[in-house]
N, C-alpha and C positions, 0 to 999 in steps of 0.2 A: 353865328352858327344857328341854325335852327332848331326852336324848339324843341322839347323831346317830348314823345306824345305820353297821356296818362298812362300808367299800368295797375293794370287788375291788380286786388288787394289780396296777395296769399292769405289766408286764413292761418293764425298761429297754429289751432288743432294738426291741418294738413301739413302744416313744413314741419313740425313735430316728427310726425310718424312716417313722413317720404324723407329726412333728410340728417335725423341725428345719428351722430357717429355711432356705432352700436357697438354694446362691452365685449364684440369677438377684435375692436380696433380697427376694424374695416370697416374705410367711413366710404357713403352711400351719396352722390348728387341727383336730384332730380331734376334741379335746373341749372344749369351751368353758370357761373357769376359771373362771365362777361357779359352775358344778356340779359343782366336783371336790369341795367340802368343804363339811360342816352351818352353818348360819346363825350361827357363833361372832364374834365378831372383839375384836380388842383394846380398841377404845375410842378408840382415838388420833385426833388431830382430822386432816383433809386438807382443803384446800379440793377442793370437787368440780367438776364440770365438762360439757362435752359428750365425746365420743369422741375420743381421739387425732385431730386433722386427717390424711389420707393428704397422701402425701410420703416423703422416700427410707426406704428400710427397711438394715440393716445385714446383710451377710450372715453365714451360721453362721462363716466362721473369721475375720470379726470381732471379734463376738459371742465368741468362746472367748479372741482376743488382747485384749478390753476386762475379762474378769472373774476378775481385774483389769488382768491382762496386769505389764509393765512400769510402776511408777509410784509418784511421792513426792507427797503432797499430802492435800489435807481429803475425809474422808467423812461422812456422816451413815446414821442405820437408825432405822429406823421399821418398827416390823409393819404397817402397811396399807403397799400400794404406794401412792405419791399418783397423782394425776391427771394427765393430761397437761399440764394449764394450769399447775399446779404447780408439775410439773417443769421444764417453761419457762420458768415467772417464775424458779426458784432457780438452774436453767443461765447467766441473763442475770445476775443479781443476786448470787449469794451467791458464796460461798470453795470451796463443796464441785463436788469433780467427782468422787468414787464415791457409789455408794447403796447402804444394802444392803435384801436385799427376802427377806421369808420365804418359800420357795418349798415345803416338807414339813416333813413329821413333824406326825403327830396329835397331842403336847404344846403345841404352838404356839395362843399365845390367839388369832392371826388363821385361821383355819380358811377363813374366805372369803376370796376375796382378790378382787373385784370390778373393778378396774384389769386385773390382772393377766393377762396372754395373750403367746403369741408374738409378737406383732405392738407390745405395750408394750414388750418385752425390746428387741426389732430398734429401735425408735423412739427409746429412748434412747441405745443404743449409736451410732446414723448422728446425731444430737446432739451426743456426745462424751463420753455419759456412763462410768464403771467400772464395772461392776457387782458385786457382793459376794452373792452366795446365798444364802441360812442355812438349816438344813435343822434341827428341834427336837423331836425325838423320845425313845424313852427316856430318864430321868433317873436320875440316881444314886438308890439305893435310902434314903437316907437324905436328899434334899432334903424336906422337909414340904411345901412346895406341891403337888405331884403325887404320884399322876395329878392331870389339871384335869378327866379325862371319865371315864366310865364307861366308855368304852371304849381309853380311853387306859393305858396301864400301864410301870410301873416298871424299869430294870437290875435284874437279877436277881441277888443275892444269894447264892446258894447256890453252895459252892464246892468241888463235888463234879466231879471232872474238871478243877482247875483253870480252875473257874467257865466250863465246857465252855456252860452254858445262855445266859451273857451271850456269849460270844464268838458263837455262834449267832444272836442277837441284833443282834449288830452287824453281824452281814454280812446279814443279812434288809434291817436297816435304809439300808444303804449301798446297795443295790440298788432300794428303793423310793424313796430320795431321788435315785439316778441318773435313773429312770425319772420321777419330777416334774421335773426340771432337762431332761430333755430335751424333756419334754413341753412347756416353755416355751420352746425351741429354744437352750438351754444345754447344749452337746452338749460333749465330749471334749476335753479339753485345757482349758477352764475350771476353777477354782478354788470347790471346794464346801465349804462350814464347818461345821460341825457344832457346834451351841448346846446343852452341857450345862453349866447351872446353878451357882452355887457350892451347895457342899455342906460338910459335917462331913469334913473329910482326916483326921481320926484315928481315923476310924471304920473299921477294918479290912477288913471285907467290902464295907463300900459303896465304898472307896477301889478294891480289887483289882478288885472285879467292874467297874466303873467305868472301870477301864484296860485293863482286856481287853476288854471291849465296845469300846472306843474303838482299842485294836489290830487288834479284827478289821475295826471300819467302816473304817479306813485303807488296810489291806491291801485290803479289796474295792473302797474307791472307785477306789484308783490301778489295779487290776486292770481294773477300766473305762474306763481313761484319761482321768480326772481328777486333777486336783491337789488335793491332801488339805490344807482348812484348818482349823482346832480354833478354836471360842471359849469364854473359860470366866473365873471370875473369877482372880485374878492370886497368892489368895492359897489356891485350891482347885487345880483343874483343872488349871492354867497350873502349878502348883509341881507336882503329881500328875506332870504329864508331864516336867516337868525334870530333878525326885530320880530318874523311872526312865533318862532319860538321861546323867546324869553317875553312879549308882548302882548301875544294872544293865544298863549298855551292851549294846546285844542280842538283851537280853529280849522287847523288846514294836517293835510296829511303830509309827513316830510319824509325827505329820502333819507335812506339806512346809513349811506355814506355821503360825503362832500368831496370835491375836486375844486380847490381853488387856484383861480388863476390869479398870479400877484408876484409880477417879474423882478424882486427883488434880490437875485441871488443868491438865496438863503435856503441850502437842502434842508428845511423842516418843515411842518404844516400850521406853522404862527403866521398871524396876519395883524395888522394893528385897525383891520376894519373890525373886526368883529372877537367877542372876549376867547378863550381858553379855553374853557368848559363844556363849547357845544361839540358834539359828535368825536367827545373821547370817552376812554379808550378805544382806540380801533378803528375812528370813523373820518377818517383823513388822510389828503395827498394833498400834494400843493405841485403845479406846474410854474417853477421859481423861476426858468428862463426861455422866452419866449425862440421864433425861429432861426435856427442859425445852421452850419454847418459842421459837423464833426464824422472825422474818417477813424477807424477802427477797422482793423486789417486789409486796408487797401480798400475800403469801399466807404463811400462820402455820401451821408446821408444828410438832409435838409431836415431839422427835428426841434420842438420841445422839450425839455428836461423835467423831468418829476421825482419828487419825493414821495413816498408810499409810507405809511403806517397803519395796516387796514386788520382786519380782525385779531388776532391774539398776535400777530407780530411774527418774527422769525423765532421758533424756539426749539431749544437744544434735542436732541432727539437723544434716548438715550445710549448708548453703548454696552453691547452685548461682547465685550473682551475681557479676558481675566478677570475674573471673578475676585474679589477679595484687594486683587492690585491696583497702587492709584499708579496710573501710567503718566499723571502732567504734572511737570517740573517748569521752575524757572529755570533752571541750569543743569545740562545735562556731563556731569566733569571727569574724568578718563580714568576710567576704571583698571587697576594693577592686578596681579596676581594678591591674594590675602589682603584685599583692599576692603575695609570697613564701613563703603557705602552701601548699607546693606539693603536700603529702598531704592535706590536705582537698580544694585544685579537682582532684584526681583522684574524692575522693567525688561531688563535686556533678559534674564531667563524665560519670563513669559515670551517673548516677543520674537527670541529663537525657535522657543516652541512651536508659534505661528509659520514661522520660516521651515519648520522641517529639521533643523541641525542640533534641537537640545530634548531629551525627555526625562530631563530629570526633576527632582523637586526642585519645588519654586522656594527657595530657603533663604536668599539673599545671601549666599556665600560664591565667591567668585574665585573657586576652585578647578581642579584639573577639569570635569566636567566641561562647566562651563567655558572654561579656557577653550578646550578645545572643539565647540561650539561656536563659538566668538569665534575662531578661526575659521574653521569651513567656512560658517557664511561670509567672513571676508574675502575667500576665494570664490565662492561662489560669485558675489559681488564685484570683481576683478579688483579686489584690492590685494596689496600684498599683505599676507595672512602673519601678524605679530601678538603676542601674548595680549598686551595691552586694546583697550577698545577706547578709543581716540573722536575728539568730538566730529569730525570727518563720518566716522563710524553712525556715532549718532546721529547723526541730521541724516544718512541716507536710510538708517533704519525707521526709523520714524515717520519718514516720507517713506516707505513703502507703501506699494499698492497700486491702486488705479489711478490712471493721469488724468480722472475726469474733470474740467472747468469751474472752478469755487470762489465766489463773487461775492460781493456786501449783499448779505441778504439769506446765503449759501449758511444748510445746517447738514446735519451727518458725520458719519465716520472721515468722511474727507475732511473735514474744518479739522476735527480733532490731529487727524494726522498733521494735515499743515500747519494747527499751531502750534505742537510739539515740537516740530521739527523747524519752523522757523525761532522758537527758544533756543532749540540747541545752537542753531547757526548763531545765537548773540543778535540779531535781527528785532526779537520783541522781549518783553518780561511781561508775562501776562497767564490769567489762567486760560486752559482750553477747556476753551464753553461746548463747543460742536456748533457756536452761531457766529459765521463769520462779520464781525461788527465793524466798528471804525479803529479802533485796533489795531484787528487783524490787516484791515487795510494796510494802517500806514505799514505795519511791520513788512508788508508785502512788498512796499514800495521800497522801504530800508535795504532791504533785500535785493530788490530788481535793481537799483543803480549801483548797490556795492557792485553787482557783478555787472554792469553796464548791459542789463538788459530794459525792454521798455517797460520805463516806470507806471504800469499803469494800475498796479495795487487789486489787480486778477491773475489769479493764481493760474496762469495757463500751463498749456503742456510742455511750453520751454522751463516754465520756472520749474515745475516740477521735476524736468528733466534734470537739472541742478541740484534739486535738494538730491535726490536720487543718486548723484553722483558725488553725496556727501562734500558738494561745495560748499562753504562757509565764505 
């Protein structure tokens, strides 16, 4: 194929203020992302699709609190961005709720990126998706793969000035991947990663030049008020930047976060290159399995697997329900007429309340009142309406509400309902935090093949559909 010719360097200021999604959610292109880069791409399969459906869009400080923002749970990357249909089926279907998506750097084998636009970026973020950026430009002077183009080129070696040429370099580059990330309405205060290669660490000059190029793009991305992520392999890059932090404390400027790559199968962010200590709390993902393929709702994606644990983590959000009442049990057990569980008929009093069928005091007595409250809403419910409130009862009351998608990683009123109401089914014994953990996972999966649906430990709209119908 022939070369793809240079392109002029958007200025970050200019793709800023022609191109970020603005806080009315109506995002804005000034240049369309099939013609930002030559006819390259990686190769990796997506199913394809029509156009994003219009529908809500996410705004820019979003957009900057989703990538990644706050958050513990499954990611996947992939150099094509997928399609919307894609992304929809794996939202409904799969484990992962980050993505990452090559957004710069002329080394990158996806050069086009056809999906890809302000209006993608915004689409998955008002979804629920995290976003993960990867920007893949200069490479260590000693990786063989690269350059991939002709006009693509190499960290500069030469170490005259204190390898004055790469540090140059890096800030060139840190401003031309600012200025793509905005250009997709990925603006300031988001988390941009920088994808250099494993390479030869003993190799002296490619190492140094390497980490000074990789100081200066730090210093200049957070200079632009972005948060500075690095990915690199566990046994190059990842230890490169460690040895100079426990080493040569000081010296070099380091990124805010790590991505290490270290295909060991292991959802956590431990390596046995490098100690424990660095870049925790909150400064760690690990890409634990390398390319392969996985289908989630009828669409086969060619991906990497990641584990996330990035700033304060998934945490509980509080609950604004019945005041005074603890609503989570491990065992929710059938309630009689002048039955003496008197913290549970305070659950089921409040919670008819919600329902419309009870207004009476919240007293923990499970009297005519209430009785016959418990019954309406069993009719309402299409159950047949009986004095007694039966665990059937309970798991579909509990699961009420919205059937929206709740994932490892998932906080809110949704977690709380689903792990109420996966206790009641006898599914888990656990408290409800409001952060769907490993737990709530497995209890999900307990659940999904008691009733032979797919086990995949996401609480989608069919499982919900079941709690809903007080399946147990």
């Amino acid at each position: 194929m022939p070369s793809p010719a240079p392109r002029p360097l958007r200025t970050f200021a200019a793709a800023l203020a022609l191109t970020l999604v603005p806080a009315s959610g109506v995002a804005t292109n000034a240049a369309g992302a099939a013609d930002r880069d030559s006819a390259r791409s990686s190769g990796h399969g997506a199913a394809r699709s029509a156009a994003a459906p219009a529908g809500r869009l996410a705004s820019a400080r979003q957009v900057a609190l989703a990538t990644p923002g706050d958050f513990t749970g499954y990611g996947f990357d992939q150099c094509l961005a997928p399609t919307q249909q894609a992304m929809d089926a794996w939202w409904k279907h799969s484990p992962f709720s980050a993505v990452g998506i090559y957004i710069s750097g002329d080394s990158r084998a996806c050069r086009v990126q056809p999906q890809l636009s302000p209006t993608w970026v915004a689409t998955q973020v008002a979804r629920g998706w995290r976003l993960l950026p990867i920007a893949l430009g200069p490479q260590a002077s000693c990786q063989p793969r690269f350059p991939r183009y002709d006009d693509d080129f190499r960290i500069s070696p030469q170490p005259a000035g204190g390898y004055a040429a790469a540090a140059r370099q890096g800030t060139a580059e840190a401003d031309k991947n600012a200025a793509d990330a905005a250009a997709y309405g990925i603006g300031p205060g988001s988390t941009l990663w920088y994808d250099l290669e494993g390479f030869d660490l003993t190799n002296t000059h490619c190492r140094e030049s390497a980490l000074v190029f990789t100081s200066s793009w730090v210093t200049r991305i957070k200079q632009l008020g972005y948060v500075a992520g690095f990915y690199s392999s566990a046994s190059s890059g990842i230890k490169m930047l460690d040895d100079a932090r426990r080493l040569r404390p000081g010296r070099f400027a380091l990124p805010d976060r790590i991505w290490i790559a270290r295909w060991d199968g292991a959802a956590n962010t431990s390596t046995t290159y490098i100690p424990e200590d660095g870049w925790r709390p909150g400064g760690r993902m690990k890409q634990y399995r390398g390319g392969h393929d996985e289908t989630w709702g009828g669409v086969t994606i060619n991906i990497d697997s990641n584990w996330l644990e990035l700033g304060a983590g998934s945490v509980p959000v509080p609950e604004a329900r019945c005041p005074g009442v603890r609503l989570g049990y491990w065992k929710y057990p059938t309630l009689a007429p002048g039955s003496a569980r008197a913290t549970r008929v305070k659950v089921l009093q409040c919670l008819l309340t919600e329902q419309g069928t009870y207004s009476g005091p919240v007293d923990g007595t499970y009297g005519a009142a209430t009785v016959a409250a418990a019954r309406a809403w069993q009719s309402r419910r299409r159950f047949t309406p009986i004095d007694r409130f039966e665990q059937r009862h309970w798991i579909a009351l509990l699961a009420a509400g919205t059937k929206g998608v709740v994932k490892r990683g998932s906080t809110g009123e949704g977690v709380h309902r689903l792990q109420r109401a996966l206790n009641a089914a006898g599914a888990g014994r656990f408290r409800a935090s409001g952060v769907f953990d490993a737990r709530t996972e497995q209890a999900v999966r307990t659940y999904q093949a008691r009733l032979r649906l797919p086990a995949s430990g996401v609480a989608t709209r069919q499982t919900w559909a079941r709690l809903q119908q007080g399946k147990g």
